[in-house]
N, C-alpha and C positions, 0 to 999 in steps of 0.2 A: 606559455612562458618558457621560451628555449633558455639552455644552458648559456648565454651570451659571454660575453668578455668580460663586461661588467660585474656580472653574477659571479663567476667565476674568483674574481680578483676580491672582490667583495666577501664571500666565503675563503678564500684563505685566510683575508686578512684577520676575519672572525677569529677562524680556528687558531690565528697564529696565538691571539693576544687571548684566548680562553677558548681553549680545547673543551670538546663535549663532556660535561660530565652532569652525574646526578649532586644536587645539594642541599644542604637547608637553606629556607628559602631567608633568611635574614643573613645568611651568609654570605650572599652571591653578590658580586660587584656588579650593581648598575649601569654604570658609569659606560656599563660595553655597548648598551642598547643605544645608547649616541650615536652608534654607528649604523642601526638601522637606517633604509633608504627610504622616504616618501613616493606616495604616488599621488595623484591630485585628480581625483574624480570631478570629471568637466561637468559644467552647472551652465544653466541657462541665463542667469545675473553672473554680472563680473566675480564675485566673490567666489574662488575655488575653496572647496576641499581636501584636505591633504589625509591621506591611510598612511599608519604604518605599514610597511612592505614586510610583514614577518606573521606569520601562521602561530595561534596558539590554542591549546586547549587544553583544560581543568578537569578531577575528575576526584570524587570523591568515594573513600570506603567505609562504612558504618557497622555498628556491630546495637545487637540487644541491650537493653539495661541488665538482664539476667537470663537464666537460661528458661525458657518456659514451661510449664509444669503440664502445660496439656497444649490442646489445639485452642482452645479458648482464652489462652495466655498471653493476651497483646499488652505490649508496653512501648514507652518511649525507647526510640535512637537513640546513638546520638554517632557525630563523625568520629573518625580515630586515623584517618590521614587521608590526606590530598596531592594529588601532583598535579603538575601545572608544564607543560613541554612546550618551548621555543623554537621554531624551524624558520630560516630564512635562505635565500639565496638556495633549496634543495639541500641545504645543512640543519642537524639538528645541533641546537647550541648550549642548549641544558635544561633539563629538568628541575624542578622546584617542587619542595615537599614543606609539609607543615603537619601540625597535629589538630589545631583548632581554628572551628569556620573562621572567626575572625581573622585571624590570622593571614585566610586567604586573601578575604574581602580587603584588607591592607596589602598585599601581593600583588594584586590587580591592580591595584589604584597607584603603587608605586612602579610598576613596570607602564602603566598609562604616562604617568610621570614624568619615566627619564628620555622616553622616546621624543620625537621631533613634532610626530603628526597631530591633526586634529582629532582622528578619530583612531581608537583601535579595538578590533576583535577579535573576541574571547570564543574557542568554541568550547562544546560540551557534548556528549554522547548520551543524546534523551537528557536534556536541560531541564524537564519538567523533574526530576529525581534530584538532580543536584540543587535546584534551585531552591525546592521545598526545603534542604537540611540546611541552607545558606543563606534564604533572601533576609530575614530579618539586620542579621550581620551584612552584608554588602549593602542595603537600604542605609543603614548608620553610618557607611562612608562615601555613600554615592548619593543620597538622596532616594527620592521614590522614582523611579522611572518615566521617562517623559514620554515614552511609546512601548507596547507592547504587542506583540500579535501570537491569539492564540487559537489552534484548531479546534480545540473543544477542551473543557474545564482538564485542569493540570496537566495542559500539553502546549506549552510556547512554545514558539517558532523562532521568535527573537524578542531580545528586551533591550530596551535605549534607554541610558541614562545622558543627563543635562550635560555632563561633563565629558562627554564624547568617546565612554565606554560603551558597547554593543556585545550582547553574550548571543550566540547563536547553537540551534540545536542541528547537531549532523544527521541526529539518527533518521529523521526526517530528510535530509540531503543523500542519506545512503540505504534507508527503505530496506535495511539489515542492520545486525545485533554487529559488533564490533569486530568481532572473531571472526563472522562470516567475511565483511566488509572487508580485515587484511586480507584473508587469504584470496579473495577473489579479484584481489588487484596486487596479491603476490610482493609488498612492501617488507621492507629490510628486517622492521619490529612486527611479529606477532603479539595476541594477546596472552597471555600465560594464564591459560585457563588451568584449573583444577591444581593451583598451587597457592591457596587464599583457602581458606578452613571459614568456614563463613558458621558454622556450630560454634566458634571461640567466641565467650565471652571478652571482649576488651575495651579498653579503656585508653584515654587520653594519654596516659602517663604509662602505658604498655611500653615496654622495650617491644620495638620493630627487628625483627630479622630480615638477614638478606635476600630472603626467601620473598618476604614482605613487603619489604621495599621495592625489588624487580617487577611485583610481580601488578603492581600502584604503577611505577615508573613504565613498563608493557604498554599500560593502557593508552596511557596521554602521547606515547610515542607513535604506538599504529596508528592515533587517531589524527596527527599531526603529518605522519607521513602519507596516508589516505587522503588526506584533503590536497596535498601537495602536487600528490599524483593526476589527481580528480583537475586541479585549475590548471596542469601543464597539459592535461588531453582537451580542455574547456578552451584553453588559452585566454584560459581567464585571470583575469586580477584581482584580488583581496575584496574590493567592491561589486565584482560584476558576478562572482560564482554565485548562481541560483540559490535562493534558500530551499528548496525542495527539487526533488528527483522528478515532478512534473515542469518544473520550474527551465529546468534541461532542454527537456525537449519544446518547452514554450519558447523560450526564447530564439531560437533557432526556427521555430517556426514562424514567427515573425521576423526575423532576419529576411528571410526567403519571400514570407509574403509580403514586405514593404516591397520590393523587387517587382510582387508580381498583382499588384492593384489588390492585395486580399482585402483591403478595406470597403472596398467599392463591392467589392463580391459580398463579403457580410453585412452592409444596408441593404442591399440586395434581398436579402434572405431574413434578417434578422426578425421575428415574431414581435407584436408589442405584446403589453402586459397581458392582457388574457393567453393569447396564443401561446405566450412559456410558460404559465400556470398549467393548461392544458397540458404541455408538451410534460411539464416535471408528474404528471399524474399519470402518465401513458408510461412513462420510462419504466422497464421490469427488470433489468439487470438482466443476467445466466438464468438459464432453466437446469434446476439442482429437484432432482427426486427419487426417491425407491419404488421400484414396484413391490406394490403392494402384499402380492400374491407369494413374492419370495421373503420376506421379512422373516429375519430369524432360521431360516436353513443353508447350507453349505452345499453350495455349490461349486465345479469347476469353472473359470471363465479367463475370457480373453477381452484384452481393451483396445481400445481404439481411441486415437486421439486427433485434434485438428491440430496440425503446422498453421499456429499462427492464424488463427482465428479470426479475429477481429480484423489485422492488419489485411487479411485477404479481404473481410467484406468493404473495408476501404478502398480497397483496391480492384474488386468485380462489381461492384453493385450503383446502383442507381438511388439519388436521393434531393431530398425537396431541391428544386433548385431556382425557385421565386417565393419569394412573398406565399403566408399562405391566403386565399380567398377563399372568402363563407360560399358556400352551396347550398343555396334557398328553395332548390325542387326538393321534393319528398324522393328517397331512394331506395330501393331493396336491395337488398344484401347480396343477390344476385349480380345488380347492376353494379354494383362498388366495387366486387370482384374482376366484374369484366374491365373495368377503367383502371386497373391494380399495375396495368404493363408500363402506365404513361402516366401515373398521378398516383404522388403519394400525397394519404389523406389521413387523418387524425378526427376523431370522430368518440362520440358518448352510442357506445350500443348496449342495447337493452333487448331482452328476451326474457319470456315466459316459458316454464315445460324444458327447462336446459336436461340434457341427459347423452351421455356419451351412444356415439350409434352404436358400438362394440361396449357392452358392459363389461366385458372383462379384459378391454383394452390396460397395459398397466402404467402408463405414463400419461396422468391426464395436463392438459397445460393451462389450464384454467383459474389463476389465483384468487382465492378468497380473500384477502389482504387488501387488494387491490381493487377493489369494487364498491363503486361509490353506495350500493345497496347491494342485500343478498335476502333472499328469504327462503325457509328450506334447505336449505343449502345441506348435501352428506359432502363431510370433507374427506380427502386421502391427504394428511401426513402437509396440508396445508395448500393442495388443490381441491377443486369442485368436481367430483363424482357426474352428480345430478343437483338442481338447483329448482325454487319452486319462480323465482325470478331473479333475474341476474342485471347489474346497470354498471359499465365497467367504460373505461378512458379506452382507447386502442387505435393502434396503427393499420394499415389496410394488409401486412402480412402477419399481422395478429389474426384478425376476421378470416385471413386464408387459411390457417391451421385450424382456427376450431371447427369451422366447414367442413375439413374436411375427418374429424373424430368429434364433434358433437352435429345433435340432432336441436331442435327447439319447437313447440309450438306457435309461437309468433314473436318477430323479434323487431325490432324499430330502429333507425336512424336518425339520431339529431346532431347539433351542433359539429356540423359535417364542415371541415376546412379544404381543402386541396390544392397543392402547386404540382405543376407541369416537374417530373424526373429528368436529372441529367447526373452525369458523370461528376466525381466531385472534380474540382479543378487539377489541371494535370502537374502543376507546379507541385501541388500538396501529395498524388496518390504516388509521385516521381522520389520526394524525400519516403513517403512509408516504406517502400520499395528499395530506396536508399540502405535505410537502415534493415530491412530484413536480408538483403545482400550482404550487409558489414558483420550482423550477428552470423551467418552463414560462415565465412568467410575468416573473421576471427577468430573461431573457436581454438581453441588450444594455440592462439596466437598473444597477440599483445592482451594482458590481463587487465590493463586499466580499458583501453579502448574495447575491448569487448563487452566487459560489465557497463560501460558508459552505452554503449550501444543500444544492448539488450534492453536495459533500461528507459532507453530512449522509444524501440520501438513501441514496448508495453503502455509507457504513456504518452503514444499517440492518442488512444481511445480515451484513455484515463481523462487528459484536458480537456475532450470534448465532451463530457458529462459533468465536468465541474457547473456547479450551480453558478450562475454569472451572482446570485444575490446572496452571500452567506450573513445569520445574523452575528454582531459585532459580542465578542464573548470577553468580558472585563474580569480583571483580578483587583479583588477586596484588601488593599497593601497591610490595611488595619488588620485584619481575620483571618486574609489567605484564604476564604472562599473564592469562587465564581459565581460570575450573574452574569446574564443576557440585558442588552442594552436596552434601556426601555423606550427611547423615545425614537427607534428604530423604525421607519419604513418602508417596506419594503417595495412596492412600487416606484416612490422617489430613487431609492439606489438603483434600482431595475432602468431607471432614466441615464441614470449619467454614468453606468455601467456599458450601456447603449454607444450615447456620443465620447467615451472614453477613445481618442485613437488606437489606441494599443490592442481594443478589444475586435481579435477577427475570427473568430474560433465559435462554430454555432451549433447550441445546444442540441438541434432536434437530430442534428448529424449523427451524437450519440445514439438518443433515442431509436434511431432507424439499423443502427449498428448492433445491438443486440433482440432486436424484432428478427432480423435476416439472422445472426447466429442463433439463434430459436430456430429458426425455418429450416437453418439447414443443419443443427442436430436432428432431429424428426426428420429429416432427409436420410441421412445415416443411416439412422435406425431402422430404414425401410432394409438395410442389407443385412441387416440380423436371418440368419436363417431358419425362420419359425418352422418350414416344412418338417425338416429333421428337429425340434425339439429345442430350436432356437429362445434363449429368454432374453429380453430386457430386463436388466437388473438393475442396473444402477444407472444415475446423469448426473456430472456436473461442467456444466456450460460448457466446455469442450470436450468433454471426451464418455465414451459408452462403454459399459462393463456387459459382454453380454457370454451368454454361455457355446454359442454357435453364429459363427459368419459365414455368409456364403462370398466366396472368397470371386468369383465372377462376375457381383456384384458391387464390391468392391471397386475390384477392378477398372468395372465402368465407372463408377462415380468420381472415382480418383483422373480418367482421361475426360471425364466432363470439366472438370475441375482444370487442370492442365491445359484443354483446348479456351477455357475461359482467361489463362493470363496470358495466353500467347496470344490470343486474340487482341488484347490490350496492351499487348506491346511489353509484357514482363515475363519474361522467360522465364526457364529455371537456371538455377546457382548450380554451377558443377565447383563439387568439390569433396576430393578423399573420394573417389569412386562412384558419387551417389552424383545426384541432379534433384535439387530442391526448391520445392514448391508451394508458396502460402497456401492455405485454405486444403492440404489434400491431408484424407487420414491414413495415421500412420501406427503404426501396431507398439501399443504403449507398456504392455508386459502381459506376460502367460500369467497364469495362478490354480495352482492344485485347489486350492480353497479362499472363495467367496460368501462373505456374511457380512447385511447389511442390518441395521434396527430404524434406519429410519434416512433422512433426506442429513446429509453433513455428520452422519454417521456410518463408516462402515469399514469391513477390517480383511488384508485378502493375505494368502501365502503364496509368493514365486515359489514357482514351479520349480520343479530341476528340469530344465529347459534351454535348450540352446540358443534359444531367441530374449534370452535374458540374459543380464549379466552377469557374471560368476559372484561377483562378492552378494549379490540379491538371493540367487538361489536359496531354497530354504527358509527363507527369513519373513517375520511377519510386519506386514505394514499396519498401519493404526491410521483413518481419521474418525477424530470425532472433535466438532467444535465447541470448544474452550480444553480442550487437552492435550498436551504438547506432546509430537507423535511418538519422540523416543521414550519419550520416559511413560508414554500412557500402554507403549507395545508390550515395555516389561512389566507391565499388572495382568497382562492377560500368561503370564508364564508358561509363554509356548505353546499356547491351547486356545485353536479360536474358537472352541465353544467354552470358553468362559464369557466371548464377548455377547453379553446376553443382558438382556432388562433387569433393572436391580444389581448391577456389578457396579461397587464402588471404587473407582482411581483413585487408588491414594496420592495425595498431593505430597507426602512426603519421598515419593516414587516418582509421581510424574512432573514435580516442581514446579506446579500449578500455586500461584500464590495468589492469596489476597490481601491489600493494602488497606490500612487502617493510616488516617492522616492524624496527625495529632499538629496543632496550632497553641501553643504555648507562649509566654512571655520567657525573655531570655533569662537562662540562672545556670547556676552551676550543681549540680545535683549532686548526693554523698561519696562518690567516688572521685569530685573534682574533675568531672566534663563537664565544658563549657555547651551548651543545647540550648536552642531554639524550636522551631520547627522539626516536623520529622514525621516518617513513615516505616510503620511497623509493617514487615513480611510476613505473614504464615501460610502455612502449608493449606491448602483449598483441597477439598474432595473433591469427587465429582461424580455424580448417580446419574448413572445409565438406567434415566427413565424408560416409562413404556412411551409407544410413540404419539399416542392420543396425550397424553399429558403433557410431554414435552414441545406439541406441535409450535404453540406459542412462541415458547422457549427459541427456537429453532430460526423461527420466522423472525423475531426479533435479531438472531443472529446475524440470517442474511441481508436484514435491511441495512443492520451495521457494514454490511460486504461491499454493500452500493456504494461505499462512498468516492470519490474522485478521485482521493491518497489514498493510498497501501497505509493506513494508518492503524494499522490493529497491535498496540503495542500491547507486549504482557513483558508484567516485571518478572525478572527472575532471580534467584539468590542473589546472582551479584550484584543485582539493580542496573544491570549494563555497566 
């Protein structure tokens, strides 16, 4: 959406007759939104649609009943003000504030009101937060919702009411916290973070400072100018911007593939029902783990990481490219290997006597999780050691890796499928390519188009592991629970998920994409230089912590690498002096000290080092899953041997919260707030178990990692 004539004259006229300001929201003259423009989203029946042509988004701030007496101290919300910010024409036209939900829920409904269109939408930054302290009140003047779509219980995507209002969540459009989101598209309004005392008790009838109001008003303005920015790099319109950040690069994918017969290629290829049960049981995500041997000691090391990973195995590798077909002879494992150059196969293998050939190899890759049986089994940290029988789903560069670090006494092939390998189409590896050029290319260029970019390459992979069948997850309007749909099946949607046009995108392409990014960390890893004293430390799906590289070897992998895109026709990206290239690894920081405790736990210190950056030098990094890195770095108070089994993160430090839902009937409670619903924050710990107890723990984490969206939301003081 360029700056046009229209726009242009359109926004004066705004500003002539109501210049931008902040107001109460009963205060503000209506009568201006008359001047919003329609757009009329084209329909396959005569009958159009008409959008309001104007950007909006709501946002709510809440405070304690009282102050809490301990950690165990949860109580009711409630709201204590709202803004609501209007942009159209790349103008922002006023901001709208209130004290109680109501209040909002009237807001809406009178700004739906005075406009022209049939439809208009509301966004919101993480909807599932605002809506919990809101929906009872917007249900009382909108009715119940006539559609809703949600990713999983108290996380909507969008919600449609009868009356042709629509609330939409960005935070899921922006795959970042709101703060992040302006600055990295560099808009006019930032967030005004750390000027909101979120310790204050208040109340409905609180006098607001100005401190307070700017800092309500901040929110709904980045988030209005962010969207603004996001549909004029999309060239998109009020109806057509994506509801999600995979949403982006899908439809653009289909753009290209209607172009280029992608539909005809996906019958081609597409699995029936069994064959994607199969395929969803083989899919293993990243290979994330500790060696074993160094858990708990300090060491120095150095990282290595892949440029772009995924996009590169996109982009070198070979994958199903027919139908798959059953394989009725009996086969050894030998034999499967040698057919591995020309036929990717999918396959249930099973072995007896499993044991690594090197026992004190320290990266096993063997998942116990994943195995449709185990028996015997010693685990490491949530791999197989040694195993007394093993029955596991796998890809044929699965089978290649464990050949080549486990041993078995007898092992079997069944439910053996196989299609003939090819290149994926070059229309499709021509866009990854596209985009890992643009992310090059832009960096410290245009701030919107770069983040749109980056984003876009990342979920390349992303859409091609989405589950084509998710079950349908419903909200309770009565309770404000979630339920799972019951009369759900999933085969039947698997059908017409199938003959859907729209559907060109195939699952097992996933599948094969982090099989080969396995392959080729464990590739890497071979240039670890164990002669001199070399260790493997640490993995996670792209990059290696280890204590010694041999830099010659390197070397080599990095021109095997290079000879492999040039050979396909994708160069490197010259730019700023360098020449860049998907799939090579690339030196991702020094560290005076490394300590791990277990697989999504570990904590390292930059080096004072010249190959790092000056403001990193010195400073210590923090992962551990479920604890937010800044604030988990300052519990370890500058000493990474506090990072150690039995160290508790205080959540009042690291701002690790946990949410308490309360579902109540509307009232007004002794202070005279108006409350419904609501969600209590408090402060979360977090014990740094030993790594045998936690293994579960852990594994459950990463299964959460699997998913299609970047959807790991954690609430934080300000609730976004």
């Amino acid at each position: 959406m360029a700056h046009t004539k229209i726009y242009r004259e359109a926004a004066a006229k705004l500003q002539a007759l109501h210049p931008y300001q902040r107001v109460y929201w009963d205060q503000f003259n209506f009568d201006v939104l008359d001047l919003i423009r329609t757009v009329n989203r084209p329909s396959k029946n005569k009958k159009k649609t008409s959008y309001n042509d104007i950007i909006m988004m709501f946002d709510t701030e809440s405070s304690k009943d009282h102050k809490p007496k301990n950690r165990k101290d949860i109580c009711e919300n409630h709201l204590v003000v709202w803004t609501l910010s209007l942009r159209a024409y790349h103008t922002n036209i006023v901001t709208l504030y209130g004290r109680r939900p109501d209040e909002l829920a009237s807001c809406i409904k009178r700004i739906h009101e005075s406009m022209q269109g049939d439809v208009s939408v509301f966004y919101c930054h993480n909807l599932g937060w605002d809506w919990t302290f809101c929906r009872q009140f917007i249900m009382a003047e909108l009715g119940t919702p006539k559609g809703q779509l949600n990713v999983k219980p108290y996380y909507p995507v969008y919600i449609e009411f009868k009356g042709g209002i629509i609330l939409k969540d960005s935070l899921i459009l922006a795959q970042r916290k709101l703060e992040k989101w302006a600055e990295d598209l560099d808009v006019e309004h930032k967030k005004a973070s750390g000027t909101w005392d979120y310790d204050r008790i208040m109340h409905q009838s609180t006098k607001l400072t100005e401190q307070d109001l700017t800092y309500a008003e901040y929110d709904t303005l980045a988030g209005v100018e962010c969207i603004d920015a996001t549909m004029q790099t999309l060239k998109a319109k009020i109806y057509t911007i994506p509801y999600t950040n995979t949403g982006i690069v899908r439809a653009e994918t289909r753009k290209r593939g209607k172009k280029n017969r992608a539909r005809q290629y996906y019958l081609k290829n597409v699995p029936d029902w069994e064959g994607q049960q199969i395929s969803e049981m083989l899919y293993h995500g990243g290979y994330t783990h500790s060696c074993r041997h160094a858990i708990g000691w300090v060491y120095p090391a150095e990282a290595q990481d892949f440029a772009s990973r995924y996009p590169a195995d996109l982009l070198l590798n070979m994958y199903p490219g027919h139908k798959f077909k059953k394989y009725e002879k009996p086969i050894t494992k030998e034999k499967l290997i040698e057919m591995s150059d020309k036929y990717a196969m999918k396959f249930l293998f099973s072995a007896k006597g499993v044991e690594l050939r090197d026992p004190n190899f320290p990266m096993p890759m063997l998942q116990a999780y994943k195995c449709i049986q185990k028996t015997g089994e010693v685990i490491d940290n949530g791999r197989i050691l040694s195993a007394d029988y093993i029955s596991i789903f796998w890809t044929e560069q699965d089978l290649i890796l464990f050949d080549r670090y486990y041993k078995c006494d007898q092992c079997w092939i069944t439910n053996l499928q196989y299609s003939a390998k090819e290149y994926l189409p070059r229309w499709f590896t021509d866009l990854v390519y596209e985009l890992f050029k643009d992310k090059t290319l832009l960096k410290g260029g245009d701030p919107v188009l770069y983040a749109i970019r980056k984003a876009m390459l990342n979920a390349m992979y992303g859409n091609l592991v989405q589950k084509p069948v998710k079950i349908t997850i419903n909200e309770d309007y009565l309770t404000g629970d979630y339920v799972m749909a019951e009369d759900f099946n999933e085969e039947k949607e698997y059908e017409k998920h199938v003959k859907n046009f729209n559907s060109i995108m195939i699952y097992d392409v996933g599948c094969w994409v982090t099989a080969y990014a396995q392959a080729e960390l464990f590739d890497l890893a071979s240039c670890i230089d164990y002669e001199h004293g070399g260790i493997w430390l640490y993995s996670d799906t792209d990059s290696i912590y280890a204590t010694k590289w041999d830099e010659e070897k390197l070397k080599a992998y990095n021109e095997a690498v290079i000879a492999k895109c040039n050979e396909r026709g994708y160069p490197g990206i010259e730019f700023n002096d360098r020449i860049y290239y998907p799939g090579v690894a690339e030196l991702d920081g020094v560290y005076s000290e490394f300590k791990t405790c277990g697989a999504k736990r570990y904590c390292c210190r930059y080096a004072d080092d010249p190959r790092n950056k000056e403001k990193d030098r010195g400073q210590l990094k923090l992962t551990v899953a479920g604890v937010p890195k800044k604030g988990g770095a300052k519990c370890l108070k500058d000493d990474i041997n506090n990072f150690r089994p039995g160290m508790v993160f205080d959540g009042a430090i690291t701002g690790k919260k946990q949410h308490t839902h309360f579902y109540n009937p509307v009232h007004t409670d002794k202070h005279g707030n108006l409350i419904g619903d609501s969600i209590d924050l408090s402060p979360c710990d977090y014990l740094l178990d030993d790594i045998f107890n936690s293994a579960k723990r852990i594994q459950d984490y990463l299964d959460g990692c699997m998913d299609e969206e970047v959807m790991i939301q954690v609430f934080e003081e300000e609730g976004y």
